[in-house]
C-alpha positions, 0 to 999 in steps of 0.5 A: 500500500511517501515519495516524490512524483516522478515518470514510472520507471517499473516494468510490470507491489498490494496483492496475489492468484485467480482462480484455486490456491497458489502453489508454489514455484519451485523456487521460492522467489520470497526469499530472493527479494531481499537479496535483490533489494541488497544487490541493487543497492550495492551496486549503486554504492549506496549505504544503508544509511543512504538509503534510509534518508531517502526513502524514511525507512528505519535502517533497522528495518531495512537490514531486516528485509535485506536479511530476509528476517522480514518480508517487505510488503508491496508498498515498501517494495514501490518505494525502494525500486524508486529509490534504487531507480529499479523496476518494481517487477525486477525486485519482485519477480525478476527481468521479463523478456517476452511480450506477453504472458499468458497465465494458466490456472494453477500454474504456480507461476512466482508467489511471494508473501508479506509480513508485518514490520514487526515480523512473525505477522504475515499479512497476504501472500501474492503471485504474479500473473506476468512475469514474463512480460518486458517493460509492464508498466502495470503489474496484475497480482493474485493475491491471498489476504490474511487478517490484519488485526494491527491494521497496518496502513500502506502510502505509495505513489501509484494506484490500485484495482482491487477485486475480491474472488473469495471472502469477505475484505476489510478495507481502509481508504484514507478515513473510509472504512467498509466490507468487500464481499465476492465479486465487489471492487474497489479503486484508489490512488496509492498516494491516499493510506490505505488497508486492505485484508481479510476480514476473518480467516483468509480472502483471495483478491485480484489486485492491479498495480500502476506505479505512477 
């Protein structure tokens, strides 16, 4: 679910699967964020501590998701490709090379998930449904909402289509707080705090991201 306007540079995170359970790719590419956020940075010679002032991100947590000890929910994700000048979708599920992706059910295409900053809370867990695709400037995801008692708000640049596929979602739009039920949608800018989880148990949504 911060920065400066500017030209989106992402080549597609809130969200995660379609239709049935998402099912895990052989490699499980949740573990290789973190990695890649740390790469990056590197490569561009900048510290953690440089990299704290400019997103406001704690240094602390920063080396928590470089560690893998936390996984980055999308929002944060959004802000670090900003700030390391990377696309969203390299962060997320690596370099597209194709021109379109088709997307069979259950394909087990890359799933990743979200925690809590704190941790041990996972909060949703979300499949990317092209990944193939060079130079996506949106990036579609199924995703898996857990509750989020905490209620954890999300602010990035972007905007977001969300539609519910399974269950019921608890949402929060700025001051706005209401229900989706199956089949119910939602639209918003990212710039505005937002929350977005299951209401009980679990729920499943589609979720479109731009990275404006």
């Amino acid at each position: 679910m911060d920065t400066k306007d500017q030209k989106p540079h992402i080549n597609v995170d809130y969200f995660e699967d379609l239709t049935g359970d998402i099912a895990q790719s052989a490699k499980d590419p949740v573990e290789e964020i973190g990695t890649r956020i740390k790469a990056i940075r590197e490569a561009k010679g900048l510290s953690l501590e440089e990299l704290s002032h400019i997103t406001g991100f704690d240094v602390g947590l920063l080396s928590k998701v470089e560690k893998k000890e936390i996984q980055p929910q999308l929002g944060m994700v959004i802000k670090l490709s900003k700030a390391l000048d990377s696309a969203f979708s390299r962060l997320i599920s690596g370099v597209g090379s194709r021109i379109y992706s088709v997307t069979r059910k259950n394909e087990g295409k890359t799933t990743s998930r979200s925690t809590s900053r704190t941790g041990p809370q996972q909060l949703y867990t979300y499949q990317s449904l092209a990944p193939e695709v060079k130079g996506r400037h949106m990036e579609a995801l199924m995703v898996t909402l857990e509750e989020n008692p905490d209620e954890e708000m999300s602010v990035h640049d972007g905007e977001e289509f969300i539609y519910v596929l399974e269950g019921v979602v608890a949402a929060k739009i700025g001051d706005d707080a209401f229900e989706l039920a199956q089949g119910d949608s939602v639209y918003y800018l990212s710039t505005v705090p937002h929350m977005v989880a299951s209401k009980s148990g679990k729920a499943k949504i589609l979720a479109v991201l731009y990275d404006g």
